[in-house]
C-alpha positions in Angstrom: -23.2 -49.9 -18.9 -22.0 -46.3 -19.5 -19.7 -44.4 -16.9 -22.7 -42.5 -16.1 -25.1 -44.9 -15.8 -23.4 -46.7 -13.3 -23.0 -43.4 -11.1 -26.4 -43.2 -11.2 -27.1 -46.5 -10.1 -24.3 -46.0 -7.0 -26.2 -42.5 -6.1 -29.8 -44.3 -6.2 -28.5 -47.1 -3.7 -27.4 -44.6 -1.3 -30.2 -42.5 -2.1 -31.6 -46.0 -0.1 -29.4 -45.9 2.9 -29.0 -41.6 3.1 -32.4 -41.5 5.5 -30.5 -43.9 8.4 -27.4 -42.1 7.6 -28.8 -39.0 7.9 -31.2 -39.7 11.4 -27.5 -39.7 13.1 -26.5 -36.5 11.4 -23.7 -38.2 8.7 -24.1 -38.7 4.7 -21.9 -39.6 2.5 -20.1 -38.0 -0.8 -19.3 -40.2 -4.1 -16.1 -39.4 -5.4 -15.4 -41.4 -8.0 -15.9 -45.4 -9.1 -11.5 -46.6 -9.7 -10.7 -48.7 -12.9 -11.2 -52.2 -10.4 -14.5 -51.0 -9.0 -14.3 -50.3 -6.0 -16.8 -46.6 -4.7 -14.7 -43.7 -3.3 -16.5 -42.4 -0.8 -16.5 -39.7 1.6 -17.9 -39.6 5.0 -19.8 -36.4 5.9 -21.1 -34.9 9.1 -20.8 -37.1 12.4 -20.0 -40.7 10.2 -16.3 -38.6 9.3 -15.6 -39.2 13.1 -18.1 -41.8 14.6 -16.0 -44.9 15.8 -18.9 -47.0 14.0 -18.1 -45.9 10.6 -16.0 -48.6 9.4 -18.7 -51.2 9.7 -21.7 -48.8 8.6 -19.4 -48.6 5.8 -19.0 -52.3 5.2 -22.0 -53.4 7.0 -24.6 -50.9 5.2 -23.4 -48.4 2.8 -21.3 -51.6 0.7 -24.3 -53.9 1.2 -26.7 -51.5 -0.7 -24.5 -50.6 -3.4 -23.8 -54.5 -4.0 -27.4 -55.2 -4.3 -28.1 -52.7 -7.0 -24.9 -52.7 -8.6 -23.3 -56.2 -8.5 -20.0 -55.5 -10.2 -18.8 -53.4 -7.6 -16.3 -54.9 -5.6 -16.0 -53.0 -2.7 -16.3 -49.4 -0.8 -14.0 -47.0 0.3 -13.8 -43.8 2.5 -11.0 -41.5 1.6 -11.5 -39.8 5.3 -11.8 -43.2 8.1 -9.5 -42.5 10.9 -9.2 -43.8 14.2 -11.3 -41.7 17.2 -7.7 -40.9 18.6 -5.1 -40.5 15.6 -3.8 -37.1 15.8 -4.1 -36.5 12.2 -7.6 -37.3 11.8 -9.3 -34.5 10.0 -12.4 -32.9 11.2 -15.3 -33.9 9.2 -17.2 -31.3 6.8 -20.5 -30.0 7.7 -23.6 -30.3 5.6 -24.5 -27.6 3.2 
């Protein structure tokens, strides 16, 4: 499977998940796919700073991807911080 093909096939299983992600007002961003295959992502909206994030990540966002793409190994967010770390970074709005 090409580079590209398997982008697409990360973007259509989120493409599955965006709606419930996006009822809550959060999305997520695909950065990149690493050399072991593990999905960079980025949380947008309220999922950058909702305490819940880490297991919609695992729970729903990793789920999906696995069922469509199998040789994934696991998911990422470059932006998950804890609702009181004082470095947390404000999450982006939606364009």
């Amino acid at each position: 499977m090409s580079d590209q093909e398997l982008l697409d096939k990360i973007e259509l299983a989120l493409n599955n998940i965006r709606p419930y992600l996006e009822a809550d007002g959060g999305n997520v961003k695909l950065l990149e796919v690493s050399e072991d295959q593990v999905v960079k992502l980025e949380l947008l909206g309220s999922c950058g700073s909702c305490p819940m994030s880490t297991m919609t990540l695992r729970a729903g966002v990793e789920e999906a991807i696995k069922r469509v793409v199998p040789e994934i190994k696991g998911v990422e967010a470059i932006n998950i911080t804890a609702p009181d770390d004082p470095n947390a970074r404000l999450p982006q709005t939606m364009m």
